[in-house]
Phi, psi and omega in degrees: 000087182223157198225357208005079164250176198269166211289301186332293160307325201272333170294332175283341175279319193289305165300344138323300223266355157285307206269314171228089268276109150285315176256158147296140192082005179315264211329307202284332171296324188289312206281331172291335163304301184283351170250012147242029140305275196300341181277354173271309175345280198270014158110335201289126179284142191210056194303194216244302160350278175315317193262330170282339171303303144343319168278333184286332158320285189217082175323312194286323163293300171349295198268331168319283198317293185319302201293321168301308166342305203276301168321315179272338173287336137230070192055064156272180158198168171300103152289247192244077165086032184167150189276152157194158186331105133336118191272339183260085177348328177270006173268327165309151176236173189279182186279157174254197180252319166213180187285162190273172182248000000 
C-alpha cells in the first residue's frame, strides 16, 4: 500500500475512506491498512491479522493505541490544543519490538 502521496493528500484519502463509507466495512480496511502502515514506519513487528482483529474488536482502543505509539515515537506531548516536541529527553522512550497493549 504505497501511493506515493505527499502527507496532506494522504491524510484526505484516509479521511474520506473512514467518513465516507461506500462498500461495507471501507472503514474498517482503511483504518487496518493505516495502522500497519504506522507499524511499518516505525519499525513494529505486526501481522495483517492482529491489526484487523484489533480493529474489529475495539477501533477506538485501535486508534487510541496508534495515536499513542506516534506520540512516543516521536518525543511528543500534549500543548494548548496541539501536540509538540517534548523538550525532555527522558520522555522518549526506547524503541519496541510491538505496539504497547
Amino acid at each position: 500500500f504505497n501511493m506515493d502521496l505527499d502527507e496532506s493528500t494522504m491524510c484526505l484519502v484516509v479521511f474520506a475512506g473512514i467518513c465516507c463509507e461506500v462498500v461495507p466495512c471501507q472503514s474498517l480496511g482503511v483504518r487496518t491498512v493505516a495502522r500497519l502502515e504506522v507499524a511499518k514506519k516505525y519499525e513494529i513487528k505486526e501481522e495483517f491479522m492482529h491489526s484487523l482483529c484489533m480493529e474489529c474488536c475495539c477501533c477506538y482502543c485501535s486508534t487510541w493505541q496508534v495515536q499513542n505509539e506516534i506520540i512516543l515515537k516521536e518525543g511528543l506531548k500534549y500543548g494548548c490544543a496541539k501536540l509538540v516536541k517534548d523538550e525532555n529527553p527522558k520522555a522518549v522512550t526506547p524503541a519496541q519490538t510491538e505496539m504497547q497493549r
